[in-house]
Structure formats: C-alpha cells, structure tokens
N, C-alpha and C positions, 0 to 999 in steps of 0.2 A: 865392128859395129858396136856401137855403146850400147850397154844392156839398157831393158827399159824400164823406165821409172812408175813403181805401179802409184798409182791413184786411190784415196777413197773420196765421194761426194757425202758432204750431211746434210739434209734439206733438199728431196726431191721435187720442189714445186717447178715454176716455170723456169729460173735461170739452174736452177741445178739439174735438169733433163736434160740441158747444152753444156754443162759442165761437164758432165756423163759422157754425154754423146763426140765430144770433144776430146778427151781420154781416152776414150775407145778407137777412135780413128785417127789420133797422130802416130805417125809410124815408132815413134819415143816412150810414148807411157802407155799405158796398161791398163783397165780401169778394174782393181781389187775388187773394191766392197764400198756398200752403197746402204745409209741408214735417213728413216725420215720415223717423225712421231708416227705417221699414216702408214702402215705398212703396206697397206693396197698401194698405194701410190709409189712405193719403194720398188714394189714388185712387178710393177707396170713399166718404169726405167731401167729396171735387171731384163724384163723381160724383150724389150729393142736393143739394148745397149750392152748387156751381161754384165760382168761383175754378181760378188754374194750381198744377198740380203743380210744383213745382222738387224740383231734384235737389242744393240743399244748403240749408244756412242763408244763407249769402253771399244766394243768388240771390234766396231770400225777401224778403228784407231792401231788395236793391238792385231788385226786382220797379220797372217804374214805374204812379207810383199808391198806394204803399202809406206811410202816415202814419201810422198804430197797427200796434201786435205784441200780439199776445195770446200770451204764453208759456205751454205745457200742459202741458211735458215733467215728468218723473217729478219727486217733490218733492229730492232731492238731486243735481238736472240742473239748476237755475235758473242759473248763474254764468252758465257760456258764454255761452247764450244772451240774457240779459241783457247782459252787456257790450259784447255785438255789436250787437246792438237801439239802445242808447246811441250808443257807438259813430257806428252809422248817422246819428243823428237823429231815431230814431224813440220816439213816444212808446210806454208799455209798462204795460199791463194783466198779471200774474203771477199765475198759480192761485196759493193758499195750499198749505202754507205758503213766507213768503217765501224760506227756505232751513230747512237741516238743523243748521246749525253757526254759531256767531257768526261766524265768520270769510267762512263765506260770505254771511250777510247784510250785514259789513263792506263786503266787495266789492263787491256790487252795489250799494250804498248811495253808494260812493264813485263809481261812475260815471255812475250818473245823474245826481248832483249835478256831477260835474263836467260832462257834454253839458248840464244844465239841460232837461232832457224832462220831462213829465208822468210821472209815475207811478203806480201805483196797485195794492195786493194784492185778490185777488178776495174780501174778505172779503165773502160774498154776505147770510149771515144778520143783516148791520146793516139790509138794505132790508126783512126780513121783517117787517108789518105791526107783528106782535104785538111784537118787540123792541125798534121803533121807539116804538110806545106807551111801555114801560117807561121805555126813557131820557125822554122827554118828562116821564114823570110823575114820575120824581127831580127831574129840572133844574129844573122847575117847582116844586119841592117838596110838591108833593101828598102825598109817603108820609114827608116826614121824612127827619131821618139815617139813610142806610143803613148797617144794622150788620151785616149776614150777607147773602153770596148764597148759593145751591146750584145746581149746573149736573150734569145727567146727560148723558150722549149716548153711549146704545150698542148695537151693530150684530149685524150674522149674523157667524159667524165667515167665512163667505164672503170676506170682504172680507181677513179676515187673513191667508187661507190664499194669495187674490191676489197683496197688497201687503205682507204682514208681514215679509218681509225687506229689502224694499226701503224703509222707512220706518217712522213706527210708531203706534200707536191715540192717540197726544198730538200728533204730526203731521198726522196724518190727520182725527181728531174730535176733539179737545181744545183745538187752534185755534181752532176756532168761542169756546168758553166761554170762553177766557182774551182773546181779544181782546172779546168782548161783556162780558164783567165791567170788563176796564178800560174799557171804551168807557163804558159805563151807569154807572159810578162817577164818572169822571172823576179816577181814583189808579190809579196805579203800582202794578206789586205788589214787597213788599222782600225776602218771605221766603217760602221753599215747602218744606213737606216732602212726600213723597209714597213709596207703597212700590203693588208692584208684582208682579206673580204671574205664571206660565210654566208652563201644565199642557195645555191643549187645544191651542195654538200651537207648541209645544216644540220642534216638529219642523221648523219653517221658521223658531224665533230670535226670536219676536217675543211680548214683552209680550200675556197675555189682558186682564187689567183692569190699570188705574191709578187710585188712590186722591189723590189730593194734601189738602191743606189750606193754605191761601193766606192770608198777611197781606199789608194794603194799607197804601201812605203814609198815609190817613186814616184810619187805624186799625179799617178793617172788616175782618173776615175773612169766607174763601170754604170752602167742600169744593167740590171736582170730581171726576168718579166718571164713568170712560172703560169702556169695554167692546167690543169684538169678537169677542167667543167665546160671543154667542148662540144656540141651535140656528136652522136654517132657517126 
C-alpha cells in the first residue's frame, strides 16, 4: 500500500473545513496540521477533522509529515501563502480563484515553477459528471463546431453581502464558467466586453450582476451572466 501523503490546510473558513474534512477521510492522505489568522476557528476544524493547530504559516508548512498544502485563504490572500508553500517544497492545491490581479497570478506562477512542485487550482466543476460529459462530447465531435456557449451562475445576495468587498461575483462565480468554456472549447478567449450594475450591493462596493459577452481564438463567442443579488 502507498504510504500516505500527509496534508496541511491554511485558511480554515468555509471551503478549507472540506479541504480538511477531505484529507482526513481519503484512504491516501493524512491531514497534518491546520493554520487559520482565527485560531478559534482552526481549532474548531482540528476539532471534527484532527490534524495540529500551529500558530503560523512557517510551522504549517515545516509541520513533519506534511507534503501537500491546500491554500483557503481569502481569494486576494493567495501570494504569501503560496510562495511559502513553494518555497517549502511543498506541493499546492489553491481554491479558485487563482489570484485577484495579474500580477498576483505572475507571482505565484513564478514560484512554483521555479521549486518545480505540483500545482494545481481547485477548479472543482471540471470533475462534475455532467461538464465532463459535455467536453467529451465536443472532443469527440459528436455536436460539431462549437459556435455559442451560454453560462449562468447566480446566487442569494447572502454571499454578497459576506464576501462582496472582499472580492467579487466574477471572482467568486464566474470562475467556474470562464474556465469551463475554455476548458470545453479548447480556445482561448481574445476579447470581452462586459457591463456591470450596483444597486442591491451598493453599500458593501460590490458588483450585483455581470453581463460579459466573450470572443474566442476559434472564433465562437460566449455570454456569461453572473448574479449575487438573488433574494433568500
């Protein structure tokens, strides 16, 4: 049997509790050591899931035992902790999205490639059954040239009201569609216009809907149509 590959999680909020929780229960990995700014909160995910509490990133990291990082932190938090993760040695699973800003995607891009680590963004919706279908059935060519997608994806304003300043409804949900349209295309996108509305959210800075319209190197075009200001 392969020995198993311990884990640490950094950023225990909501997707890093299933990151956790995930670790803990494949028969394969292990889940080390587990660090959040909140320590209540770190100790609350040690406490269902186990793994050690550390009291930085460093210790997470230098934990022994630990081979994967799962990074959780807020979406415009990824640098640090990715650099360090590298850095380390370690390989590095990243919630989406991969960063907020080219620049920070630069960065981190540069350093894994220079440690030569595994990497990997949590694009989750490429394993869901039904999207996997679809690319199959392009690549295959069962439907022909594709010449239009359309992608919806939208939410309670709940989520706005949470994260809206901290990121934003094309960060948050619109990730999912624009890496699924290039995924299932297999093109690039060249050109995007997109506009954009501020009325239910206003008060925390954050984008209600996102309209885009998308041209691809193979010459298909997209609409994407983003939402977090749906009632409860």
């Amino acid at each position: 049997m392969t020995e198993a590959l311990g884990a640490a999680v950094i950023g225990c909020g909501y997707m890093g509790d299933r990151h956790a929780r995930i670790w803990s229960q494949l028969p394969n990995t292990e889940l080390v050591a587990l660090y959040d700014v909140d320590r209540a909160r770190c100790q609350a995910v040690a406490a269902e899931c186990g793994g050690h509490v550390c009291e930085s990133l460093e210790e997470a990291l230098n934990r022994r035992g630990v081979d994967l990082v799962s990074i959780c932190t807020d979406d415009q938090s990824h640098v640090a902790p990715c650099q360090a993760a590298a850095a380390a040695g370690k390989h590095i699973l990243v919630e989406k999205p991969l960063a907020t800003s080219l620049d920070d995607a630069d960065a981190i891009l540069a350093a894994v490639r220079e440690a030569g680590v595994t990497f990997m963004v949590g694009h989750v919706v490429r394993f869901d059954v039904r999207y996997n279908m679809a690319k199959h059935v392009v690549e295959a060519g069962e439907v022909g040239e594709v010449v239009h997608l359309y992608a919806r994806r939208n939410n309670a304003r709940a989520s706005g009201l949470r994260i809206g300043a901290r990121t934003s409804v094309v960060f948050f949900l619109g990730v999912h569609d624009l890496d699924l349209m290039r995924w299932i295309t297999g093109s690039e996108i060249v050109k995007v216009h997109a506009e954009s509305v501020r009325k239910v959210l206003r008060d925390v800075g954050a984008d209600d809907t996102v309209f885009a319209v998308i041209k691809f190197a193979n010459g298909a075009v997209g609409c994407l149509e983003l939402c977090w200001a749906m009632p409860p």
